[in-house]
N, CA, C and O of each residue as an XYZ file, in Angstrom:
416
protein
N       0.847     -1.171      0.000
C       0.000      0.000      0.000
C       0.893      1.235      0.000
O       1.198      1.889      0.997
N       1.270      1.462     -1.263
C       2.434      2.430     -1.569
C       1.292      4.014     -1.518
O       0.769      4.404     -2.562
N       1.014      4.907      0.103
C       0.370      6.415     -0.573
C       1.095      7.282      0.017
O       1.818      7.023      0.979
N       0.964      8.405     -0.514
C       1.649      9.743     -0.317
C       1.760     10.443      1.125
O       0.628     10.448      1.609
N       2.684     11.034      1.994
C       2.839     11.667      3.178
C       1.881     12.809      3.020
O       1.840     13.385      1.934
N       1.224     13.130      3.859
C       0.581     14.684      3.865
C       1.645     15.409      4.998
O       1.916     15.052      6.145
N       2.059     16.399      4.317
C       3.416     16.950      5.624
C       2.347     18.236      5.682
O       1.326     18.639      5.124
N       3.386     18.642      6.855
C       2.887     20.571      7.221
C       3.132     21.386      6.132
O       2.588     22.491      6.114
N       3.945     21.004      5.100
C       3.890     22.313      3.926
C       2.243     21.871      3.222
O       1.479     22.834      3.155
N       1.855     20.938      2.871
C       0.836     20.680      2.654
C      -0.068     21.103      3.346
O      -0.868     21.913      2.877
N      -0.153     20.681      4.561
C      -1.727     21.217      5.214
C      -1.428     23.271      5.215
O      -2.210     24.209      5.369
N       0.168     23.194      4.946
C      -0.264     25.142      5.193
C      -0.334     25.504      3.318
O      -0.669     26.576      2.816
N      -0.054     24.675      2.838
C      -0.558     24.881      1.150
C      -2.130     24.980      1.257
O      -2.774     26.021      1.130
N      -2.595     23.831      1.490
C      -4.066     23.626      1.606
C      -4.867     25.143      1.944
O      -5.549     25.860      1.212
N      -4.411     25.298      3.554
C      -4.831     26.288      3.955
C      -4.599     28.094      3.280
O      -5.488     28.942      3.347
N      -3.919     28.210      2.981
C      -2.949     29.375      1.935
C      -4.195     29.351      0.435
O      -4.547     30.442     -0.013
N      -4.670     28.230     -0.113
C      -5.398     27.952     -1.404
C      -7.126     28.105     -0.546
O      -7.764     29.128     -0.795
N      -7.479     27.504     -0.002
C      -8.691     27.282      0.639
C      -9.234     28.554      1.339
O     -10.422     28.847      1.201
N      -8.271     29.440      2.201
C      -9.107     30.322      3.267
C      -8.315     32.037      2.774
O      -8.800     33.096      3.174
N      -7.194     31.975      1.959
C      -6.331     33.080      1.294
C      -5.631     33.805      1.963
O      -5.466     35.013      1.795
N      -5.097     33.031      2.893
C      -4.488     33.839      3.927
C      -2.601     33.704      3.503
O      -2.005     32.668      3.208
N      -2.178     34.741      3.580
C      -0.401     34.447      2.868
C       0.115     33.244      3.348
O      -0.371     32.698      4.339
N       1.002     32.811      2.764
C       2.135     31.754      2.805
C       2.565     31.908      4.310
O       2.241     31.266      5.309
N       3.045     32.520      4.207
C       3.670     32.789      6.416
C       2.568     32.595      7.139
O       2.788     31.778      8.032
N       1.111     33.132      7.131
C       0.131     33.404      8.026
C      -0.477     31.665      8.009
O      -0.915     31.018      8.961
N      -0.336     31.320      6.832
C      -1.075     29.833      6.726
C       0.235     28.816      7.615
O      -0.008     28.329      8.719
N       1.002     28.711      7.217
C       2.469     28.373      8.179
C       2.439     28.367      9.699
O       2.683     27.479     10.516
N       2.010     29.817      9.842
C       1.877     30.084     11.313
C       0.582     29.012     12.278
O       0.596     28.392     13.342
N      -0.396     29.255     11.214
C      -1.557     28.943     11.570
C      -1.562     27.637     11.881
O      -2.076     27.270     12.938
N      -0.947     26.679     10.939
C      -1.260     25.016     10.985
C      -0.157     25.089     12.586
O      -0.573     24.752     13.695
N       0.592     25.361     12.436
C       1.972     25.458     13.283
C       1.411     25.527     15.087
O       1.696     24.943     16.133
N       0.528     26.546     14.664
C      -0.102     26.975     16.419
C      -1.111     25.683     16.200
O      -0.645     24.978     17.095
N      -1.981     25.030     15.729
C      -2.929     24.138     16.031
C      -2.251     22.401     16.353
O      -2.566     21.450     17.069
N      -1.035     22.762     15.221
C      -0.466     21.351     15.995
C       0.046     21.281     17.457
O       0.080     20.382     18.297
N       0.470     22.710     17.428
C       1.261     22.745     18.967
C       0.100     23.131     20.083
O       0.251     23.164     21.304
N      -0.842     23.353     19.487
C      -1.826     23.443     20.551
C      -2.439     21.818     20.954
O      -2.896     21.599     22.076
N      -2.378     20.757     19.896
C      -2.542     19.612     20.048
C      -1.778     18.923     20.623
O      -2.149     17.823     21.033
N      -0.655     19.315     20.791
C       1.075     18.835     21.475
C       0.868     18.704     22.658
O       1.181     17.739     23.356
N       0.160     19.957     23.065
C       0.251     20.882     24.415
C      -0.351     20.013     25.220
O       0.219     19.362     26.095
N      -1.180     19.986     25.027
C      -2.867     19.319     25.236
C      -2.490     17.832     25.830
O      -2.824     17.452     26.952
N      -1.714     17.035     24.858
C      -1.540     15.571     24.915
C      -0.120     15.658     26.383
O       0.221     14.815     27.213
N       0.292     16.866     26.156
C       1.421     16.188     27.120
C       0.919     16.711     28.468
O       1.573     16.427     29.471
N      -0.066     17.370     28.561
C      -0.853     17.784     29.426
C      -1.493     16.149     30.084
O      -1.686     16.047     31.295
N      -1.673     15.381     29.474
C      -2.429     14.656     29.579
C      -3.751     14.760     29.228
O      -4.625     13.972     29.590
N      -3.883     15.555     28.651
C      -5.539     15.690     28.738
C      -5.970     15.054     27.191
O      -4.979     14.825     26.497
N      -7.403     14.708     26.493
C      -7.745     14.147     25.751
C      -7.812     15.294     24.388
O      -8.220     16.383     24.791
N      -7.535     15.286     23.042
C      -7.811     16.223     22.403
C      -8.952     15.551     21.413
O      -8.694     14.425     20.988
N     -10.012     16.077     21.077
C     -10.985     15.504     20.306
C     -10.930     16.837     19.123
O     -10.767     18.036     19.352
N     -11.099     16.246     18.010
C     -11.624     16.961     16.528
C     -12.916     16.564     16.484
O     -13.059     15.440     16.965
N     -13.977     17.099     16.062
C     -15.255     16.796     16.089
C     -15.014     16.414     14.381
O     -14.271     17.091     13.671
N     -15.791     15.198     13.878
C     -15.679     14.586     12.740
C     -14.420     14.152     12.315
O     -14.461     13.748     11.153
N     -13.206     14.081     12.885
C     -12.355     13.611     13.009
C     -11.968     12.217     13.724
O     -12.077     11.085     13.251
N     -11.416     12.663     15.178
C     -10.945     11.993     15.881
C     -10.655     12.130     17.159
O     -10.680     13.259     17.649
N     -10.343     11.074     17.894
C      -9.747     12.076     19.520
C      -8.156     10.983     19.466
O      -7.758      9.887     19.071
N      -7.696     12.244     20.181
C      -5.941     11.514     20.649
C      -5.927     11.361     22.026
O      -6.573     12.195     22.661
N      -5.286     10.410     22.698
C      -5.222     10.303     23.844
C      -4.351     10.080     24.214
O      -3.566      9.915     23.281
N      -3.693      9.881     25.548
C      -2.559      9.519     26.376
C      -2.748      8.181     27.204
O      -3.650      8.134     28.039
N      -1.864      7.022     26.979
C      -2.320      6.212     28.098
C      -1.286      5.580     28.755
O      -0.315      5.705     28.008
N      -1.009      5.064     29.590
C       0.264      5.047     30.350
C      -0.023      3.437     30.861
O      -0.839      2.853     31.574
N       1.182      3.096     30.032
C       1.238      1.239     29.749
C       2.373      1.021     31.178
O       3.118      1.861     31.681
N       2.198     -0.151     31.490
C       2.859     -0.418     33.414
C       4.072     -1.139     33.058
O       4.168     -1.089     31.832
N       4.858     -1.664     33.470
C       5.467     -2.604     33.065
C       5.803     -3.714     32.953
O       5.614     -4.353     33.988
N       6.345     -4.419     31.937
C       5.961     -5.614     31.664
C       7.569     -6.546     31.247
O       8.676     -6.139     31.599
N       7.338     -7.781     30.473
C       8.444     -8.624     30.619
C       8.170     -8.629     29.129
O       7.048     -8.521     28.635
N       9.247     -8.758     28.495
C       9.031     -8.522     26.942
C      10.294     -9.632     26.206
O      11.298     -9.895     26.867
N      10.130    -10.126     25.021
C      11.232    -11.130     24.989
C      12.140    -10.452     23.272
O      11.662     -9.703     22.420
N      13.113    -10.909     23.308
C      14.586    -10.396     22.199
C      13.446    -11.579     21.302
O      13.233    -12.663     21.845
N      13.009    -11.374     20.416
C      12.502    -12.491     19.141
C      14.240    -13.184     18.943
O      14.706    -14.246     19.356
N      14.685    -12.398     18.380
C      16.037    -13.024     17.924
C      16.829    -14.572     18.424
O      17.075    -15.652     17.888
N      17.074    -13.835     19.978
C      17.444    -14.401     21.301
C      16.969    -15.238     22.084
O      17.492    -16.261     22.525
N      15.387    -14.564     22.375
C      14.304    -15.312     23.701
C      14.776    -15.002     24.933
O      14.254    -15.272     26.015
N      16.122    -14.234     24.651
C      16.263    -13.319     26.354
C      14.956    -12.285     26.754
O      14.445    -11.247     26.332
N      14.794    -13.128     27.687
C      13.548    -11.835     28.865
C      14.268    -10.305     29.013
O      15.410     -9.990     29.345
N      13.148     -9.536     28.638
C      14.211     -8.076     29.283
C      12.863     -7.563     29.462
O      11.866     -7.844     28.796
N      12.998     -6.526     30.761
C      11.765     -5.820     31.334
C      11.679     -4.078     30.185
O      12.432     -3.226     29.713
N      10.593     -4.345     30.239
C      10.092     -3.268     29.416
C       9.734     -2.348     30.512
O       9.023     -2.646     31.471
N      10.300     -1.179     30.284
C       9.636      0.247     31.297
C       8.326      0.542     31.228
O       7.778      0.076     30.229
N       7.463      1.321     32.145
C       6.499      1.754     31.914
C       6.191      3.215     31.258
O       6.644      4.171     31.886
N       5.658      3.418     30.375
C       5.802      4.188     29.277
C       4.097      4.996     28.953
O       3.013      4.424     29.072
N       4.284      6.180     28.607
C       3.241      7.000     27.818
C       3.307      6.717     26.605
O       4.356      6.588     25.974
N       1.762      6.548     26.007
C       1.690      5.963     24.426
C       0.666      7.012     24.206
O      -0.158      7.409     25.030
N       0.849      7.456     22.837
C      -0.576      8.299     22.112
C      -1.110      7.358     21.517
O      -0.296      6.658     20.915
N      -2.318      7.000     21.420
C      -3.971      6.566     20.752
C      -4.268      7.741     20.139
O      -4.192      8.899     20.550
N      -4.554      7.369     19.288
C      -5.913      8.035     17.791
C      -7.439      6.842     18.254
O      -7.580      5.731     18.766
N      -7.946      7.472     17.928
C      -9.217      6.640     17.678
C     -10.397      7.576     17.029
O     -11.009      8.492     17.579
N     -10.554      6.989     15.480
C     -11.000      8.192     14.555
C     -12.611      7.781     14.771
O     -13.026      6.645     14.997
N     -13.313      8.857     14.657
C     -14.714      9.100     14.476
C     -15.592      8.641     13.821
O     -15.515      9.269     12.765
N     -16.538      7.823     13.725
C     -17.453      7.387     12.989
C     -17.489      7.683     11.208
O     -17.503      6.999     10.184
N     -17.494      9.107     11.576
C     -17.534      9.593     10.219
C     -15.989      9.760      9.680
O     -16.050      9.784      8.451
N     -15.389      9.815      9.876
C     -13.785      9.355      9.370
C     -13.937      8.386      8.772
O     -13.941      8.211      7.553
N     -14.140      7.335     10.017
C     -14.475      5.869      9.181
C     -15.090      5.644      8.419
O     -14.554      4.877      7.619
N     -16.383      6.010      8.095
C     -17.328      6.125      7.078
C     -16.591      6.822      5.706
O     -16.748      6.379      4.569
N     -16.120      7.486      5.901
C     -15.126      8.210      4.813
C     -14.036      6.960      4.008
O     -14.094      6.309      2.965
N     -13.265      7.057      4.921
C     -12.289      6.075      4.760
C     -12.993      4.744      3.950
O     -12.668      4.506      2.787
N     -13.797      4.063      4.536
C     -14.536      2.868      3.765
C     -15.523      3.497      2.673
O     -15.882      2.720      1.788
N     -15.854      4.400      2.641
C     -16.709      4.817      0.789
C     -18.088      4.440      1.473
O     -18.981      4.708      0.669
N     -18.556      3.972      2.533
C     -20.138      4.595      3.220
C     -20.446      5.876      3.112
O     -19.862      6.851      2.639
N     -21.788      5.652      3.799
C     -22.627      6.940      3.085
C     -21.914      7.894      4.618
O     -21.267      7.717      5.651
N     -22.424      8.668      4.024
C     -21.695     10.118      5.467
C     -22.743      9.736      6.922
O     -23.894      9.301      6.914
N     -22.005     10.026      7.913
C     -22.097      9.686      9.109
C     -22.759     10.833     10.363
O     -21.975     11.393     11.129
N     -23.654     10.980     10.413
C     -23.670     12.650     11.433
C     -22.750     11.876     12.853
O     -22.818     10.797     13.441
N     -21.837     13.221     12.973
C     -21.197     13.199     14.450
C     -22.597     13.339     15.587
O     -23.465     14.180     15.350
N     -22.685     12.524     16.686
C     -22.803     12.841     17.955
C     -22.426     13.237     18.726
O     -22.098     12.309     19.466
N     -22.115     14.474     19.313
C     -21.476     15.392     20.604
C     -22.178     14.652     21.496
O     -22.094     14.892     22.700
């Protein structure tokens, strides 16, 4: 499944073509919403996109984990992981169903 990266010059292209705001201002713009999403997650707290998705934080304990290679045991730390878990209508998107109304 060979598809294309969407990077930040893209989403501030997008935005720059879509809403006409200059090259720097669209830059700026994607720039503050990711880092406002950054913020958020290391906060711990949950960030939800409505028709999107929500990101979360969850904090895995620790565990005994094995070398595949080897089969030496080595303890795995306990660690913060980000989750996505996309929205109904994402999904609906993604699979070519009919459109989905969000529930708040």
């Amino acid at each position: 499944m060979a598809g294309r990266t969407v990077t930040r010059a893209d989403l501030s292209e997008a935005v720059y073509q879509k809403l006409g705001l200059s090259r720097s201002e669209s830059a700026a713009l994607v720039e503050k919403v990711l880092d406002e999403i950054c913020s958020g997650l290391a906060r711990g707290e949950m960030v939800k996109l409505s028709s999107f998705g929500t990101f979360l934080v969850r904090s895995k304990g620790q565990r005994i984990g094995r070398n595949p290679k080897t089969g030496v045991e080595v303890p795995i730390e306990p660690r913060r992981v980000m989750v996505f878990k996309p929205s109904n209508v994402l999904k609906s998107r993604i699979n070519g169903g009919p459109p989905v109304a969000e529930a708040d």
